[in-house]
C-alpha positions as CSV (number, residue, x, y, z in Angstrom):
1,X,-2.6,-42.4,33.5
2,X,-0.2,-40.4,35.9
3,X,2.7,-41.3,33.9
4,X,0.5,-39.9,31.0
5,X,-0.1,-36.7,32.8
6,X,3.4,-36.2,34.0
7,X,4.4,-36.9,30.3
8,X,1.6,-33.9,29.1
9,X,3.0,-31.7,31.9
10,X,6.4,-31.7,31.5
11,X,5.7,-31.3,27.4
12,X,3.8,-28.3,28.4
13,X,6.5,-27.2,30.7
14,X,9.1,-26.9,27.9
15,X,6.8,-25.0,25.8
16,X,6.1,-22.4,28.5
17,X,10.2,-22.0,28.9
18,X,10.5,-21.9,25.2
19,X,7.9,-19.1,25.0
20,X,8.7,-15.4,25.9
21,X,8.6,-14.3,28.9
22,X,7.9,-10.8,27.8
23,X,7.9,-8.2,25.1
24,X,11.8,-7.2,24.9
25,X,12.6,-11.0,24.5
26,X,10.2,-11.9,22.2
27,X,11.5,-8.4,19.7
28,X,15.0,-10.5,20.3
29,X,13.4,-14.2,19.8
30,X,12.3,-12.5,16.5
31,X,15.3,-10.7,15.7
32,X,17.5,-14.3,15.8
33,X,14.8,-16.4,13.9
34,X,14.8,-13.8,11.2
35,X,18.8,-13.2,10.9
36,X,19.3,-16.7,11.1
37,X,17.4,-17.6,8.0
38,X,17.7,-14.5,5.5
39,X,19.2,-16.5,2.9
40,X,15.6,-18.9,3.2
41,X,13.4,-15.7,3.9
42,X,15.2,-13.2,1.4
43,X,16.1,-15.9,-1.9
44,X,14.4,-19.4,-1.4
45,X,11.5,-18.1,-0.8
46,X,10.8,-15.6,-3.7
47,X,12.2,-18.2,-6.0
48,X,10.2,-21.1,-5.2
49,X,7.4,-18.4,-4.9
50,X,7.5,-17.2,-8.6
51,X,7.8,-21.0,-9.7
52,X,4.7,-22.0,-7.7
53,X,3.2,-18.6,-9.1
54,X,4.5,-19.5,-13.0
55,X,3.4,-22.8,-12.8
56,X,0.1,-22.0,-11.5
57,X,-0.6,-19.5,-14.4
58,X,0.5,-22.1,-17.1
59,X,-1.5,-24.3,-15.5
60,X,1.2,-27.1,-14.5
61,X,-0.1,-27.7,-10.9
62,X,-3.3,-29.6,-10.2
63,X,-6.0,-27.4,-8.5
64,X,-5.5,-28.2,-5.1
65,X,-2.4,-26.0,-5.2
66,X,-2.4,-23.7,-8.0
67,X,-3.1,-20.1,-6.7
68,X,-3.8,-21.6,-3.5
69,X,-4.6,-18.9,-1.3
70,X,-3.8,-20.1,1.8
71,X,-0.4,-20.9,0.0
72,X,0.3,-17.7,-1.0
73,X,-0.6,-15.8,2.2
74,X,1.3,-17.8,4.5
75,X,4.3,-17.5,2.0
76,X,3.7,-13.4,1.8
77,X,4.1,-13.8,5.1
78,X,7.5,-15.3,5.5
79,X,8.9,-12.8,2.9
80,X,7.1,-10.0,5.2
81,X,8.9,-11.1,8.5
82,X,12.0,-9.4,8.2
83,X,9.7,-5.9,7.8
84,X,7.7,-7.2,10.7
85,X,10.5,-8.1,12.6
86,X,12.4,-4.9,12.3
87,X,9.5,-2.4,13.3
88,X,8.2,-4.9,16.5
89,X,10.3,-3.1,18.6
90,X,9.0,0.4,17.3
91,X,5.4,-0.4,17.3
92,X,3.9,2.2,20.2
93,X,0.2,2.9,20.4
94,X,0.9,5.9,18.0
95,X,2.8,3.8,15.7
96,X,0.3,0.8,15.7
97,X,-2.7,3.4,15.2
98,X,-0.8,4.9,12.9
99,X,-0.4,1.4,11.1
100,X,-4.3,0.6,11.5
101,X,-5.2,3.7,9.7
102,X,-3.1,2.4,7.1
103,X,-5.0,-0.7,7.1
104,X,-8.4,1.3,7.2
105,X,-7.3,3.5,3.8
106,X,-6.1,0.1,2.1
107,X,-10.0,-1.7,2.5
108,X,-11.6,2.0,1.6
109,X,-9.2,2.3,-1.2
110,X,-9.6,-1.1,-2.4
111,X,-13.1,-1.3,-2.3
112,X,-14.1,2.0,-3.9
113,X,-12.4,1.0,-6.3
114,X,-13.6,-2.8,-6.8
115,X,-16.7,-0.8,-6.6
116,X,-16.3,2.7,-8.9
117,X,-12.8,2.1,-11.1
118,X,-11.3,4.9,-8.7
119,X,-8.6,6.2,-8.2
120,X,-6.7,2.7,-9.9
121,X,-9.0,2.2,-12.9
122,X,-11.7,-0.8,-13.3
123,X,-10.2,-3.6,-12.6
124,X,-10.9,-7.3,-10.7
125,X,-9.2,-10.4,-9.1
126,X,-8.7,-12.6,-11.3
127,X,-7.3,-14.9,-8.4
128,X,-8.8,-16.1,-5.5
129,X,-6.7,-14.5,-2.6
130,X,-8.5,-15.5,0.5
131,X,-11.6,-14.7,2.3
132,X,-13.3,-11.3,0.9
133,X,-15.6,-8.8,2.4
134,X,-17.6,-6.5,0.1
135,X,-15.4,-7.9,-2.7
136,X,-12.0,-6.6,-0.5
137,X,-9.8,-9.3,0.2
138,X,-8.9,-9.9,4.4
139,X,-5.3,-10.3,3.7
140,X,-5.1,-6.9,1.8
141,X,-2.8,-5.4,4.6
142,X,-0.5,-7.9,3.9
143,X,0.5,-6.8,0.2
144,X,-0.1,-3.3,0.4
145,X,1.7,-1.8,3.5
146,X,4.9,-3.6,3.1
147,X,5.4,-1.9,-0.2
148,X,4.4,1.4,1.0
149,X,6.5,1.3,4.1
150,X,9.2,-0.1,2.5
151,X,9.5,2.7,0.1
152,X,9.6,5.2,2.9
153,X,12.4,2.6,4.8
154,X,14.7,2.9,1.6
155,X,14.1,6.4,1.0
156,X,15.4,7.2,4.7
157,X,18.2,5.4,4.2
158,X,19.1,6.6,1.1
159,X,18.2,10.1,1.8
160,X,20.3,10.0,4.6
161,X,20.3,13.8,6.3
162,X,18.2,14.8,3.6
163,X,15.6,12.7,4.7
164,X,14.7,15.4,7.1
165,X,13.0,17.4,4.9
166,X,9.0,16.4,4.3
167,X,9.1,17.5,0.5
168,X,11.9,15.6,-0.5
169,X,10.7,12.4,1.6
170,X,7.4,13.0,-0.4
171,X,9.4,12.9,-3.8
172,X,11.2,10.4,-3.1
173,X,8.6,7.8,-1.4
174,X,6.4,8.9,-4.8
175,X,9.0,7.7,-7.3
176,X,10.0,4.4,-5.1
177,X,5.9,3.4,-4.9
178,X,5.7,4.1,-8.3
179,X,8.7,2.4,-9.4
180,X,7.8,-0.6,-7.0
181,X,4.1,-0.7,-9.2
182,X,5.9,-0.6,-12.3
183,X,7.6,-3.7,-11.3
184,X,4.8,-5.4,-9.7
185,X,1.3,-4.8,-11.8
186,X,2.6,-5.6,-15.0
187,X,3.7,-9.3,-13.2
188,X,0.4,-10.1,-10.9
189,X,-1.4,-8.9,-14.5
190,X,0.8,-11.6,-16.5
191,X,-0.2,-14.0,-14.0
192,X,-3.9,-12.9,-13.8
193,X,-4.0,-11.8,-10.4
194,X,-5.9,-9.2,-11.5
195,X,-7.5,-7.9,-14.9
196,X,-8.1,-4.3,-16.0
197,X,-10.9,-5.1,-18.4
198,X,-10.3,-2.6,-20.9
199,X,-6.7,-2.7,-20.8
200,X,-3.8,-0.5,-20.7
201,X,-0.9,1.5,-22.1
202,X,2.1,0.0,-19.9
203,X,1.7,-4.2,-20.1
204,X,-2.1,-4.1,-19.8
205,X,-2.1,-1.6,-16.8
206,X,-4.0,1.7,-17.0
207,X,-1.6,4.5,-16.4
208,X,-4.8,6.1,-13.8
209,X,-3.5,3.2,-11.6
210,X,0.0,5.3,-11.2
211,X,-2.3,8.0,-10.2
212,X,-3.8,6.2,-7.8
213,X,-0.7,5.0,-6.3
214,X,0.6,8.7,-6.4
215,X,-2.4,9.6,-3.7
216,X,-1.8,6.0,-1.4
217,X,1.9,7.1,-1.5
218,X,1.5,10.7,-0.2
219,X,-0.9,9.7,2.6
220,X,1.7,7.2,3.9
221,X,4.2,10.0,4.0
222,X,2.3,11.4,6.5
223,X,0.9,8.2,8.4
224,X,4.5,7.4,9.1
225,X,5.7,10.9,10.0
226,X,3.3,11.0,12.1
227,X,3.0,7.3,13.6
228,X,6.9,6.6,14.1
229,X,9.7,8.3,16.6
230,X,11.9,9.6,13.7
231,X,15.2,9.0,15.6
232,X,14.0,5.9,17.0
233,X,13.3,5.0,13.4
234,X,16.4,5.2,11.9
235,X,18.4,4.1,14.7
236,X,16.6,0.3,14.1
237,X,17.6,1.2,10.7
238,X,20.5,2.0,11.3
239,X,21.5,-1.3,13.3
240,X,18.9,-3.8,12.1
241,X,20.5,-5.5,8.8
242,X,17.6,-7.2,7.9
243,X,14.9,-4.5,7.7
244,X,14.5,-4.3,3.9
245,X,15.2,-7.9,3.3
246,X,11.7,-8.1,2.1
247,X,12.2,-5.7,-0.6
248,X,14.9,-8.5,-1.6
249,X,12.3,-10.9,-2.2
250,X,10.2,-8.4,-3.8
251,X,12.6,-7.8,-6.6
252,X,13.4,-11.3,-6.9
253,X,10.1,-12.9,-7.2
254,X,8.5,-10.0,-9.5
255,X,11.7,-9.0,-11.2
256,X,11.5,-13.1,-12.5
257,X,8.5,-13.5,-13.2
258,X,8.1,-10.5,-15.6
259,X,11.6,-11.7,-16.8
260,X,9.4,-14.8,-17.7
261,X,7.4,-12.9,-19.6
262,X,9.3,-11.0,-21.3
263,X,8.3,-7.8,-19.3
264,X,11.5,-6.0,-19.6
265,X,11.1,-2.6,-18.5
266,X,9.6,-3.7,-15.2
267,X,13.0,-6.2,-15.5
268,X,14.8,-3.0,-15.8
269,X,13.6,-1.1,-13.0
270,X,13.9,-4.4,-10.6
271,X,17.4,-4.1,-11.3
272,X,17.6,-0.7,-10.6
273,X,15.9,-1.1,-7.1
274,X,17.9,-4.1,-6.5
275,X,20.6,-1.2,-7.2
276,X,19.4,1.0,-4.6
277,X,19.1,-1.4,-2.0
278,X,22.5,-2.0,-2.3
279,X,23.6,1.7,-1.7
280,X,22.0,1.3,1.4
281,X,24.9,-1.3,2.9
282,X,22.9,-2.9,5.4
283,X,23.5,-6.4,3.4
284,X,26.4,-8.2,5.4
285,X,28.5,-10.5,3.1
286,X,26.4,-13.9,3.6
287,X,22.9,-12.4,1.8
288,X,25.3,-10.3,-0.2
289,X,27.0,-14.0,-1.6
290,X,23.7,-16.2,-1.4
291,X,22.3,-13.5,-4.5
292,X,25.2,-13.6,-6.5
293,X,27.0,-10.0,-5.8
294,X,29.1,-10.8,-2.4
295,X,32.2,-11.7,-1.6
């Protein structure tokens, strides 16, 4: 028994020394872990995503795992990391407030919408996506904030100075959310993630849901200017190569799978934001080569 207890404590010993010790070592605990998998984060996992997703559709996995939610979340999740990662450091109590509202607006959003068609147009999951309250899926903050902050991430970086001005931040966030939807609603509709009963004019997508995504977009604008330290923003930006990697997966998991089916002007614009994130430079020659445009 004491050799059993001295086993137990020194295996609980080594997992205290492994864990951080504090908050500035656990931003650079998450910081190595994310760098030194990109090429796993940023390409393996969007392509065995859209596989698992593909196959699940055309009903070539059994049911334990097809559109397993669990599945999918805890795979969002990996792609996410490099986001989460790279604004750890930043997150004050303005900037996680600032983040909750965000949350807040994405469950009002989503359910009076579930509920009255607005502002996206009737639609409803067609996919079982976790544990729901009033209809509103719990894990809702993990596909909608990544997309709206990482439109405002690439516009700052592509802005550069001219990022300083609101109006054309505004603009520009817009036309990157929207373009972002154009890519992903036609896909999670292919799939039947979810169903706009009475159709659409772009793939089976209402165009009211661009409307919609016109209003979540300009509130985020001012969530974030108001939430973040501007300089301190850009400055992880600036430094942190892996910040947008999970707009890497983003337009290779939903740039293939509309490629799959046959969704080509979605393909298009995938391309063209897969264009834009290389403008940025902040891909160093390793996730540059593992996606075919490096070295």
């Amino acid at each position: 028994m004491a050799d059993g207890e001295t086993s137990s404590g020194r295996s609980l010993g080594g997992l205290r020394e492994r864990l951080p010790s504090d908050r500035f070592e656990a931003e650079r605990l998450a910081d190595d872990l994310v760098r030194e998998h990109r090429f796993e984060i940023a390409v393996v996992f969007p392509l065995v995503g859209a596989v698992l997703l593909l196959a699940s559709a055309e009903g070539l996995l059994p049911e334990p795992l097809a559109f397993n939610p669990w599945l999918v979340l805890s795979g969002v999740l990996v792609m996410r990391s490099p986001l989460l990662a790279g604004v750890f450091p930043l997150m004050t109590r303005r900037a996680t407030a600032g983040v909750l509202a965000l949350c807040g607006y994405a469950y009002a959003v989503e359910y009076v919408g579930i509920q009255t068609g607005f502002p996206y147009g009737e639609f409803y999951y067609g996919v079982d996506l976790g544990p729901t309250v009033g209809g509103v899926p719990l894990g809702l903050p993990v596909f909608f904030l990544p997309l709206v902050m990482n439109a405002y991430l690439l516009c700052l970086l592509l802005l550069g100075p001219s990022a300083d001005s609101r109006a054309r931040r505004l603009v520009s966030v817009i036309l990157v959310v929207l373009l972002m939807d154009v890519v992903l609603d036609p896909g999670a509709v292919a799939l039947g993630f979810w169903v706009y009963p009475n159709g659409g004019a772009f793939y089976g997508v209402p165009l009211s849901n661009y409307a919609g995504w016109v209003v979540s977009a300009t509130l985020t604008v001012f969530v974030m200017d108001a939430a973040f330290d501007h300089a301190a923003l850009r400055a992880r930006l600036e430094r942190c190569a892996f910040m947008l990697d999970d707009l890497v997966s983003f337009v290779i998991l939903w740039g293939g799978v509309n490629a799959v089916y046959g969704n080509w002007i979605p393909v298009l614009v995938a391309v063209g934001l897969g264009a834009g994130l290389l403008r940025t430079e902040r891909f160093d020659a390793d996730l540059l080569g593992a996606v075919g445009v490096g070295r």
